[in-house]
DOGUVO-824608 format. One line per 2 residues: number of its first residue (from 1); their letters; for each residue x, y, z of N, C-alpha, C. Coordinates in Angstrom, 3 decimals. Layout:
BEGIN
NUM = A = X:Y:Z:X:Y:Z:X:Y:Z  ...
This chain:
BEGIN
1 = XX = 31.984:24.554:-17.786:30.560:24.686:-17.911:30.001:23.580:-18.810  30.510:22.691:-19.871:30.560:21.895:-20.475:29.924:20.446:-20.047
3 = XX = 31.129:20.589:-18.475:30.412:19.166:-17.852:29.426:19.257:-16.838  29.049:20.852:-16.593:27.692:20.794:-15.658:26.393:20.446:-16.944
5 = XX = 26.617:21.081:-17.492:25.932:20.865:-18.982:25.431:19.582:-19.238  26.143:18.792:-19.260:26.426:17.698:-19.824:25.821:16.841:-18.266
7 = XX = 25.785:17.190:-17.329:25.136:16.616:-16.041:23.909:16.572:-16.013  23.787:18.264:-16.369:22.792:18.298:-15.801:21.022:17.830:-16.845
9 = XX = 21.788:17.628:-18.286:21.323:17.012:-19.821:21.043:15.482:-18.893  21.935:14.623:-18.668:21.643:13.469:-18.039:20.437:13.283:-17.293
11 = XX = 20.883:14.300:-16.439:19.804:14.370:-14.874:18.280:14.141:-15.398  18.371:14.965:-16.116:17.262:15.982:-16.586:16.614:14.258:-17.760
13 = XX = 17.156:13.836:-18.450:17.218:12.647:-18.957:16.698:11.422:-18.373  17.359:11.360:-17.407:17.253:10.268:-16.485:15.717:10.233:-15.752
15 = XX = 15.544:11.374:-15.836:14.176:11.567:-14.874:12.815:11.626:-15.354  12.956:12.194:-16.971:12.130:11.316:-17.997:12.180:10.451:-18.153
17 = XX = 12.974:9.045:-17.995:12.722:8.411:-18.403:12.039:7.172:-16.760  12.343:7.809:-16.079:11.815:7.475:-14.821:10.238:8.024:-14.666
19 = XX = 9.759:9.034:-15.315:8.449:9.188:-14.946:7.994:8.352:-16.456  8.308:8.281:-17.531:7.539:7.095:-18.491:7.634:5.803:-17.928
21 = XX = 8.314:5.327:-17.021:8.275:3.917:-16.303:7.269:3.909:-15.694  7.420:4.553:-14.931:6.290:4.863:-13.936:4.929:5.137:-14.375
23 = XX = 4.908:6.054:-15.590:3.412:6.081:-16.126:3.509:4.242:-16.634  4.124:3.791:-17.625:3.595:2.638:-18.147:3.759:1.769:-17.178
25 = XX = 4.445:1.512:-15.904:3.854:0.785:-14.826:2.350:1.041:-13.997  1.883:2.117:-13.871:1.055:2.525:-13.413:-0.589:1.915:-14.651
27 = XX = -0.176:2.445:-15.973:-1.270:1.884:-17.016:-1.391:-0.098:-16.976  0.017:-0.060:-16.793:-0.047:-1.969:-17.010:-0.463:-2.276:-15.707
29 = XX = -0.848:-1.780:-14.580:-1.678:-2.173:-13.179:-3.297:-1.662:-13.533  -3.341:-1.018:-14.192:-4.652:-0.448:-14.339:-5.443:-1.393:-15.289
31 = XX = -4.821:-1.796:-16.580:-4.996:-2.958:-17.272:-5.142:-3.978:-16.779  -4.304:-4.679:-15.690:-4.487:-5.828:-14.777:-5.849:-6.017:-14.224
33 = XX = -6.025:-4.893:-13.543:-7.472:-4.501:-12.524:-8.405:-4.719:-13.391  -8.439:-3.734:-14.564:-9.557:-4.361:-15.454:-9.972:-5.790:-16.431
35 = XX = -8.656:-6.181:-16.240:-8.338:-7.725:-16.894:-9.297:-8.963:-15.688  -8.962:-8.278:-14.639:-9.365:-9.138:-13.292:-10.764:-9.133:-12.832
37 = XX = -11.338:-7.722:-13.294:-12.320:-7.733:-13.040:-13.704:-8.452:-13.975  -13.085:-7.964:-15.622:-13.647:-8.666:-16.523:-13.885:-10.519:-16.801
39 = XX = -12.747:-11.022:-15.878:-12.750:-12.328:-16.065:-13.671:-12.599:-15.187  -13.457:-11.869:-13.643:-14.582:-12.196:-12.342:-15.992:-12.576:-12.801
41 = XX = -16.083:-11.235:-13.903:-17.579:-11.184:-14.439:-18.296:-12.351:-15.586  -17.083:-12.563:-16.400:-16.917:-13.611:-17.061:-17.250:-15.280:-16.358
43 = XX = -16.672:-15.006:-15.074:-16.723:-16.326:-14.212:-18.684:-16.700:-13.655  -18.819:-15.493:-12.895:-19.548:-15.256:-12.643:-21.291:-15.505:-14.051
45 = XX = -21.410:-15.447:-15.368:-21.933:-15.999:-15.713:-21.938:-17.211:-16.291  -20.532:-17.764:-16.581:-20.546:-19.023:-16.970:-21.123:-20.057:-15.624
47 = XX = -20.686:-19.274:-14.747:-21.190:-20.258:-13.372:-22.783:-19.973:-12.945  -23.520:-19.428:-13.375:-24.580:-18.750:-13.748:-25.557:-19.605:-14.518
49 = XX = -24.914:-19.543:-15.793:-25.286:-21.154:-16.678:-25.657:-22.344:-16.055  -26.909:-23.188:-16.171:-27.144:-24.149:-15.592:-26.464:-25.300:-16.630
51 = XX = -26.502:-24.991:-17.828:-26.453:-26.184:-18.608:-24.662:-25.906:-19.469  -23.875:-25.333:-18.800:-22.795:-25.009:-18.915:-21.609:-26.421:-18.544
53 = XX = -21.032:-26.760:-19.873:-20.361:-27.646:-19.810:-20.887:-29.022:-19.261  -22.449:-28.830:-19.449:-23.407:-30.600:-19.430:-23.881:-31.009:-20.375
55 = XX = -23.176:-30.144:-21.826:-24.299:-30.550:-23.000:-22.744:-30.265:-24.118  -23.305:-30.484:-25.374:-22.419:-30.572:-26.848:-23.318:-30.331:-27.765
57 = XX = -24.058:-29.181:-28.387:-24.216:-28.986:-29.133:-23.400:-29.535:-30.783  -23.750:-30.822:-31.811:-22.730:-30.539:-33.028:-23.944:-30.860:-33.840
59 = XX = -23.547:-30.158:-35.182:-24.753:-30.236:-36.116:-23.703:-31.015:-37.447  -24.001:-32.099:-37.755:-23.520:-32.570:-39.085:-24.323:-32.477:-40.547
């Protein structure tokens, strides 16, 4: 009974640690999406800007 024990401790182990993969794969795609979308938006007003990267503001 020792080594069903001891199996079934593994199993049981193994499969936690398979659904925390899976959650932190699932969060690090969700992060992506919002990484992707924020830059889109990001893109979207710098390209927006007329005077974006035609000028240099320096004050001495």
């Amino acid at each position: 009974m020792d080594l069903s024990m001891s199996i079934a401790s593994l199993a049981t182990a193994i499969s936690h640690a398979q659904i925390k993969q899976d959650a932190g794969l699932a969060l690090t795609k969700k992060v992506m999406d919002t990484q992707r979308v924020q830059a889109a938006g990001l893109m979207e007003l710098l390209e927006a800007s007329p005077s974006f990267g035609h000028s240099l503001d320096i004050k001495v």
